[in-house]
C-alpha positions as CSV (number, residue, x, y, z in Angstrom):
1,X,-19.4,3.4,-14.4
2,X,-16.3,5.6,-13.9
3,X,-14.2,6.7,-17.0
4,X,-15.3,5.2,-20.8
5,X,-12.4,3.9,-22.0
6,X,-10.6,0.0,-21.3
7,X,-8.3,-1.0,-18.1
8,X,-5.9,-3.7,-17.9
9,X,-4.5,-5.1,-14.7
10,X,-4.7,-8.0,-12.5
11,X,-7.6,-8.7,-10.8
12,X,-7.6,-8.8,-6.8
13,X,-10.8,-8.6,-4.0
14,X,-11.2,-6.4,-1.5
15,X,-13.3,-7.4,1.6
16,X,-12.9,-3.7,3.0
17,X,-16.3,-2.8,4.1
18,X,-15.7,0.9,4.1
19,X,-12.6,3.0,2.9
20,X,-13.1,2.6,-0.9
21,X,-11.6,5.8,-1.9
22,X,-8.7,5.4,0.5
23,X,-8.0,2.0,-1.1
24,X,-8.8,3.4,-4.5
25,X,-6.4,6.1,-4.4
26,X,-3.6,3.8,-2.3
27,X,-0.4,3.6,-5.0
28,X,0.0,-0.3,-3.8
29,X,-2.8,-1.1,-6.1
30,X,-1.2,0.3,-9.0
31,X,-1.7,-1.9,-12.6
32,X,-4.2,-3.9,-10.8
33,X,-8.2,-4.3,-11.1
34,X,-10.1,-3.7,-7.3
35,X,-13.4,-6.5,-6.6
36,X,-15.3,-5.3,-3.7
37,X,-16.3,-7.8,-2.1
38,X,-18.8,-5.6,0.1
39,X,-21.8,-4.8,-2.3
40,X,-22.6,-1.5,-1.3
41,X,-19.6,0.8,-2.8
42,X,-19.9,4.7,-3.0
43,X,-22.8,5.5,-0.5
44,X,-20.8,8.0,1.3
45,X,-19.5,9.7,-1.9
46,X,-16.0,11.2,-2.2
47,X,-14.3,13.8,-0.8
48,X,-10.7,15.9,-1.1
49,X,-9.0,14.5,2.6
50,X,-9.5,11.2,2.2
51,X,-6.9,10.8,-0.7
52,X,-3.7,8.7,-0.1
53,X,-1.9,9.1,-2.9
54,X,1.5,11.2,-2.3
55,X,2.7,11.6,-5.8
56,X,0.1,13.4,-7.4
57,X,1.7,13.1,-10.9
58,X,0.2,9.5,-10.6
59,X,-2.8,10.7,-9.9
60,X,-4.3,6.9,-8.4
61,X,-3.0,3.7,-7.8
62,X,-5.5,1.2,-10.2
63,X,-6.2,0.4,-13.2
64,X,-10.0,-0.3,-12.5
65,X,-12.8,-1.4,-10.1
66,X,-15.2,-4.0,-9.8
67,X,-18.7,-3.3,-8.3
68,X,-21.9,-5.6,-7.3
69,X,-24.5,-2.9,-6.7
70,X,-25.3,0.8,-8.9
71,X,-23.8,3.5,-7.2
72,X,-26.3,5.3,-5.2
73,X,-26.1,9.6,-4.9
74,X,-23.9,10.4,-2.0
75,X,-25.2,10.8,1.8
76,X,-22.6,12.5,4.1
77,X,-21.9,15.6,5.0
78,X,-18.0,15.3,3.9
79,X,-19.3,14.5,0.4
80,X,-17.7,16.6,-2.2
81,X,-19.2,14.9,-5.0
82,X,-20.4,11.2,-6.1
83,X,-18.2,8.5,-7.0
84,X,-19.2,8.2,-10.3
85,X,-18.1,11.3,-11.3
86,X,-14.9,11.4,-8.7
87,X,-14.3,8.0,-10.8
88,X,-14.3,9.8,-14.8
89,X,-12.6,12.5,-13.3
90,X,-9.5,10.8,-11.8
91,X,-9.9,8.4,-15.3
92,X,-11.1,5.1,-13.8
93,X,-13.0,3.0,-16.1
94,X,-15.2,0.9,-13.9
95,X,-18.1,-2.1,-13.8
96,X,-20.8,-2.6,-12.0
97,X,-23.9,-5.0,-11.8
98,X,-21.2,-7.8,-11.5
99,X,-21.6,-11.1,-9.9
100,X,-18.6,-10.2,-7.4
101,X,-19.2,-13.4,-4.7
102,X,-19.2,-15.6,-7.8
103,X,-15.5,-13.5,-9.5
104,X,-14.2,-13.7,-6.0
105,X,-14.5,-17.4,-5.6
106,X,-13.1,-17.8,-8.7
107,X,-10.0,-15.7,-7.5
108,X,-9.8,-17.9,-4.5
109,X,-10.1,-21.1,-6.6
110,X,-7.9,-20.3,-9.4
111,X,-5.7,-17.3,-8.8
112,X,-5.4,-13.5,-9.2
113,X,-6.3,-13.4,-12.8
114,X,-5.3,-10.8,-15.7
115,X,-8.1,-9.1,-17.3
116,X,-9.3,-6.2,-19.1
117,X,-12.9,-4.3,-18.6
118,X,-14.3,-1.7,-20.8
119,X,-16.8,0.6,-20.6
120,X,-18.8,2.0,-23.5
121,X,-22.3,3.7,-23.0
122,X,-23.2,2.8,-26.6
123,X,-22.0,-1.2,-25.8
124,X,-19.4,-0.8,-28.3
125,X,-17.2,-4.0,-28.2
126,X,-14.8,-5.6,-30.2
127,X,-14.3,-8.3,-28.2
128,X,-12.0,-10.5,-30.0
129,X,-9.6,-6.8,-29.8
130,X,-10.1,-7.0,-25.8
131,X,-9.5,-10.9,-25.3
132,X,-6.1,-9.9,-27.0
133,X,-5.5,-7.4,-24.7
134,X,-6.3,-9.4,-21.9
135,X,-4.0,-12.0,-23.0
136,X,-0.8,-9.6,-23.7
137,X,-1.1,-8.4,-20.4
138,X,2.3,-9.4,-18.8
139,X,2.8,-11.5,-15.5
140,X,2.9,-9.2,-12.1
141,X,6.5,-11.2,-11.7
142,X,9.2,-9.8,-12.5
143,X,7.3,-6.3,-13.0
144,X,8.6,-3.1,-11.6
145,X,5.9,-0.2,-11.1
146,X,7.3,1.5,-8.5
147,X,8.5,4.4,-10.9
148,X,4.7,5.1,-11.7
149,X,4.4,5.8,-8.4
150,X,7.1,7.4,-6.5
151,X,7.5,11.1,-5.9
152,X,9.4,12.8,-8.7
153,X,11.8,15.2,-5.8
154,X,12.5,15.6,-2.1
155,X,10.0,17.5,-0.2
156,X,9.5,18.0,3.3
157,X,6.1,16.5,4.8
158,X,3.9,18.9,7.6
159,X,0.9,16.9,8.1
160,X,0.0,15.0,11.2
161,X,-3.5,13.6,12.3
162,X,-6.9,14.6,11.2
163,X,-9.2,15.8,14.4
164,X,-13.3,16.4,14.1
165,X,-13.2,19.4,14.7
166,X,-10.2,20.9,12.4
167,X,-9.5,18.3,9.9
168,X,-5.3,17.7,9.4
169,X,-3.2,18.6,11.8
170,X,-0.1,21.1,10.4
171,X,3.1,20.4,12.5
172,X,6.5,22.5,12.8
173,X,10.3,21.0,12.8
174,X,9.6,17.2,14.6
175,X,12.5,16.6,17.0
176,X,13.5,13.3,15.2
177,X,15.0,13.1,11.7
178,X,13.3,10.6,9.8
179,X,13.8,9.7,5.7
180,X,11.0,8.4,4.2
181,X,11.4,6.4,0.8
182,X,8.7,6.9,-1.2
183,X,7.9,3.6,-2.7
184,X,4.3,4.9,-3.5
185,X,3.8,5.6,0.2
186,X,0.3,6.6,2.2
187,X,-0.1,9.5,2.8
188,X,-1.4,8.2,6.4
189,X,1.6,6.6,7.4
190,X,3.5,9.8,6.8
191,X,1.4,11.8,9.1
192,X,1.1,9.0,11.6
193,X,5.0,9.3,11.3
194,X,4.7,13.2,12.2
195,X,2.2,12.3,14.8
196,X,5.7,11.1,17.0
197,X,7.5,14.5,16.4
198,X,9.5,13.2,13.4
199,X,10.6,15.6,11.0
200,X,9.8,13.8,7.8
201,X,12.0,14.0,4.4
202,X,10.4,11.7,1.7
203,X,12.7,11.1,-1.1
204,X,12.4,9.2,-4.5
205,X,12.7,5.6,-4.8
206,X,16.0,5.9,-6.8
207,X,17.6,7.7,-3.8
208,X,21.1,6.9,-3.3
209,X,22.4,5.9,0.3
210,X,25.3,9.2,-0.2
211,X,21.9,11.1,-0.7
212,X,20.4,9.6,2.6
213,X,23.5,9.7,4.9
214,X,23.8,13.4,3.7
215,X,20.4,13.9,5.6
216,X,21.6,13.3,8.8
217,X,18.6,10.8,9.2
218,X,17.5,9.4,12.9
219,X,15.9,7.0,10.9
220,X,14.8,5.8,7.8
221,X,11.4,4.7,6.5
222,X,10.7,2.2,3.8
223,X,7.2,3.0,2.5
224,X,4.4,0.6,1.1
225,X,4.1,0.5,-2.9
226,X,3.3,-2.3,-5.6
227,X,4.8,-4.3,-7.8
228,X,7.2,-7.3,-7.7
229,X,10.0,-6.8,-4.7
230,X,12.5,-8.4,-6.3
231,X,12.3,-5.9,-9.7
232,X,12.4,-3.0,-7.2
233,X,15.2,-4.6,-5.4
234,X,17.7,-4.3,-8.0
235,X,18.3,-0.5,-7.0
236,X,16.5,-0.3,-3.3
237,X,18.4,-3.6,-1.9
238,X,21.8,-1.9,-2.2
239,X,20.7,1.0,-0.8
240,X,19.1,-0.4,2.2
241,X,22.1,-2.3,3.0
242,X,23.8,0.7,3.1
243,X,21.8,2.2,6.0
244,X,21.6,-0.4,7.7
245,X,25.3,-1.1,7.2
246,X,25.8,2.5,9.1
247,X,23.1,1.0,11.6
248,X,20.5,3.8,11.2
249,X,17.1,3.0,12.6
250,X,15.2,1.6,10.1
251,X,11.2,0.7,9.4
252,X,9.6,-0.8,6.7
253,X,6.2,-1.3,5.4
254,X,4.5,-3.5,3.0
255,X,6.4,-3.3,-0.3
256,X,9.3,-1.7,2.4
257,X,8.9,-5.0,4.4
258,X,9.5,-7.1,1.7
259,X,12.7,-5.2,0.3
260,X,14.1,-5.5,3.8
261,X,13.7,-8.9,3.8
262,X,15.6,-9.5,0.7
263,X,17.9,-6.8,2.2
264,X,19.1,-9.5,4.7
265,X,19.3,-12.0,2.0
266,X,15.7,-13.7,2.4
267,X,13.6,-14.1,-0.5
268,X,10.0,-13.2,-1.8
269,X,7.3,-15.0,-3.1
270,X,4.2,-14.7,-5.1
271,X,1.0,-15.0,-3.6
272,X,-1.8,-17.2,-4.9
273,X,-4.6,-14.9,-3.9
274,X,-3.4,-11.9,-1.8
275,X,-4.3,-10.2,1.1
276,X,-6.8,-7.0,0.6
277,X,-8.6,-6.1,3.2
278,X,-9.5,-4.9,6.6
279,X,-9.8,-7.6,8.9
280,X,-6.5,-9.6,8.6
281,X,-5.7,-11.5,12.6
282,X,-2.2,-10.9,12.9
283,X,-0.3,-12.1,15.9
284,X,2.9,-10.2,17.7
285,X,4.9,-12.8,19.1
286,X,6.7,-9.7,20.8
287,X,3.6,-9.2,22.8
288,X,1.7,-12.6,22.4
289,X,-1.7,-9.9,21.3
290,X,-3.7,-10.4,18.2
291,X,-4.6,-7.4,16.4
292,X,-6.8,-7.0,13.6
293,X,-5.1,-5.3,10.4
294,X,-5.3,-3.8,7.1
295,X,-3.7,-5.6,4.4
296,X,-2.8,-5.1,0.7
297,X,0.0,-7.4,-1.1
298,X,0.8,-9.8,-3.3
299,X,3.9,-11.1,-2.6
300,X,5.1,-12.2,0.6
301,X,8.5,-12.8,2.3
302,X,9.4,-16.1,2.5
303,X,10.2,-17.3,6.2
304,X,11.7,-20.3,5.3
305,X,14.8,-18.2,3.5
306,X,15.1,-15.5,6.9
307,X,18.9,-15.3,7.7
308,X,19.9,-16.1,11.6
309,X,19.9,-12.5,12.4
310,X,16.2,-11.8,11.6
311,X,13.2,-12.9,14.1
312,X,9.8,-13.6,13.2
313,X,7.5,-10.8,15.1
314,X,4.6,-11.0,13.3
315,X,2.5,-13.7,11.7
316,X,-1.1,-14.1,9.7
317,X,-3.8,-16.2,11.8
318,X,-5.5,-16.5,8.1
319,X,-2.8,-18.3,6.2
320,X,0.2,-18.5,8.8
321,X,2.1,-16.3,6.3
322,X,5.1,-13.9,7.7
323,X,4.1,-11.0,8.5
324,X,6.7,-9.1,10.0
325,X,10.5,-9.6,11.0
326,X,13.2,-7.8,13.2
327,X,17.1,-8.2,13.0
328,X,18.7,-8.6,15.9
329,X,22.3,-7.1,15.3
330,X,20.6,-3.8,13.9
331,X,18.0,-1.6,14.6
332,X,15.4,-2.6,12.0
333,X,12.3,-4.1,11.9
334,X,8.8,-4.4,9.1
335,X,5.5,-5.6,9.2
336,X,3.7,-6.6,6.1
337,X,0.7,-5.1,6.6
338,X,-0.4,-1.4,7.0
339,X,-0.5,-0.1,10.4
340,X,-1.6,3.4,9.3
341,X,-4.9,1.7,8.2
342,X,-6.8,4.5,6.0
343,X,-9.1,2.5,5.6
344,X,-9.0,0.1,8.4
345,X,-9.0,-0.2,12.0
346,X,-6.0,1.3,14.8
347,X,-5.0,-1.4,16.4
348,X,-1.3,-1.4,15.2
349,X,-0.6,2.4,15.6
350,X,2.1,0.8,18.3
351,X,4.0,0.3,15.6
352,X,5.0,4.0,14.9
353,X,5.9,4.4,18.7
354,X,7.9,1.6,18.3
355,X,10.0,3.2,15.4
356,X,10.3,6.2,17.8
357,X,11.3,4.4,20.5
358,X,14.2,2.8,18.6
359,X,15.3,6.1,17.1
360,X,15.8,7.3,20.6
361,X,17.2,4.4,22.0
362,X,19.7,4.6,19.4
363,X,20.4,8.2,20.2
């Protein structure tokens, strides 16, 4: 299905039972290969809102997809077309007709794998070429992609909330100054960011803290994006320590979690599996709740290296990994997961309230 052509990337699952072309277009996932784990992917078709890629010059964020069942023809009204052509067009090379309870216990068993998949309608294979591809494919350590995915300029972001009845909402001048660094950030969380009258800049990833500071920010975001934290580190870590240096509220999200984390002098870790999904228990320790959560990553902070001056807020109830810290001698905090969802459910849109909050309390 999807594009002809070959992918290479690593191979993760999904257990997302809805929300594939919101995880399909999510820049996190760039240079790796999506298993959906739910067998029935592309029955609502495609459609142009439901994109979360910011940069479009990247265009999506994997390398391929992984699919039990065909792909049936579309049935919803917001349909713009099916997902097998959405797929060629946006150059996608897909599988389907795959054993994809059988490759996900295999993840789970051994590891997120490298691999390439090709697609020929004619079943032209050379396969010894293709086992050598698979093989060069380099370790996700050590690997910075975060340039593939970042926005190329500053631009000013308008769009809030989508409602039934109008679609996104379009929003003036916020009365908080926030600067977002794009990472490969959601499109979601920068609307869910507008959503608390925040006027939202979103700058490059190679953003300098002079460049920042000269924005007169409220606060500062740290966006989601993929890749190995500690690559991306050697030019966001100084930066962040910068800003936090001048104490400017600050907020960071998956990838942006991680990089504050080794901000404060913790360190990152691989995962052996990953988190990808949309039904991750998470448990605030600031409000003793459980909520459920969206999840993509990799690589995890390591609690055992958190600095004095960092909490633990947030933990997994799957694997008891860290999934979220705040500092307590300046106005920072990150989760590891995505509160925006897209796809997902809403139980962690507190979170963005909570940035507010501290931006005003800091006022």
């Amino acid at each position: 299905m999807g594009a002809e052509g070959q992918a290479t990337g690593e191979v993760c699952f999904n257990t997302a039972m809805t929300g594939y072309q919101e995880i399909l277009t999510d820049p996190s996932y760039a240079g790796q290969i999506i298993t959906f784990t739910f067998p029935h992917i592309g029955n609502v078709g495609t459609n142009e809102d439901d994109i979360e890629t910011v940069n479009a010059a990247a265009s999506t964020g994997v390398r391929g997809a992984v699919l039990a069942a065909p792909i049936t023809d579309p049935s919803n009204w917001r349909a713009s077309r099916g997902l097998d052509a959405w797929l060629k067009a946006r150059g996608i090379v897909g599988l389907t007709g795959i054993d994809t309870r059988a490759l996900t216990a295999l993840i789970r068993e051994k590891g997120m794998p490298n691999a390439v998949i090709a697609h020929d309608p004619q079943g032209r294979f050379d396969i010894d070429a293709l086992r050598k591809a698979a093989a060069a494919i380099p370790s996700m350590e050590g690997v910075d992609l975060v340039p593939g995915v970042t926005s190329a300029q500053r631009f000013e972001w308008g769009e809030a909330g989508w409602t039934f009845e109008g679609g996104y909402k379009k929003l003036g001048s916020g009365k908080r100054r926030v600067v977002a660094i794009d990472y490969g950030a959601k499109r979601n969380i920068l609307r869910l960011l507008a959503e608390q009258d925040c006027h939202v800049i979103v700058v490059p990833a190679t953003v300098t803290a002079d460049e920042i500071m000269a924005l007169k920010p409220d606060g500062v975001f740290l966006s989601n994006g993929p890749g190995d934290p500690a690559a991306t580190g050697e030019y966001a870590v100084p930066v962040i320590r910068e800003v936090l240096d001048k104490k400017v509220p600050t907020f960071g999200i998956c990838l942006g979690h991680q990089l504050l984390g080794l901000a404060i002098g913790a360190k990152t870790q691989k995962m052996h599996q990953g988190h990808h999904g949309a039904n991750h228990p998470v448990k605030d320790f600031t409000t003793g709740k459980v909520e459920i959560t969206s999840m993509n990553h990799g690589f995890a902070v390591d609690r055992g290296t958190l600095p004095n001056n960092a909490e633990e807020t947030h933990v997994s109830l799957f694997d008891g990994s860290n999934c979220g810290i705040r500092l307590t001698d300046r106005p920072a905090f990150s989760v590891q997961y995505h509160p925006e969802a897209s796809p997902g459910p809403q139980d962690s849109h507190y979170l963005f309230k909570r940035f507010a909050d501290l931006i005003d309390s800091a006022k």
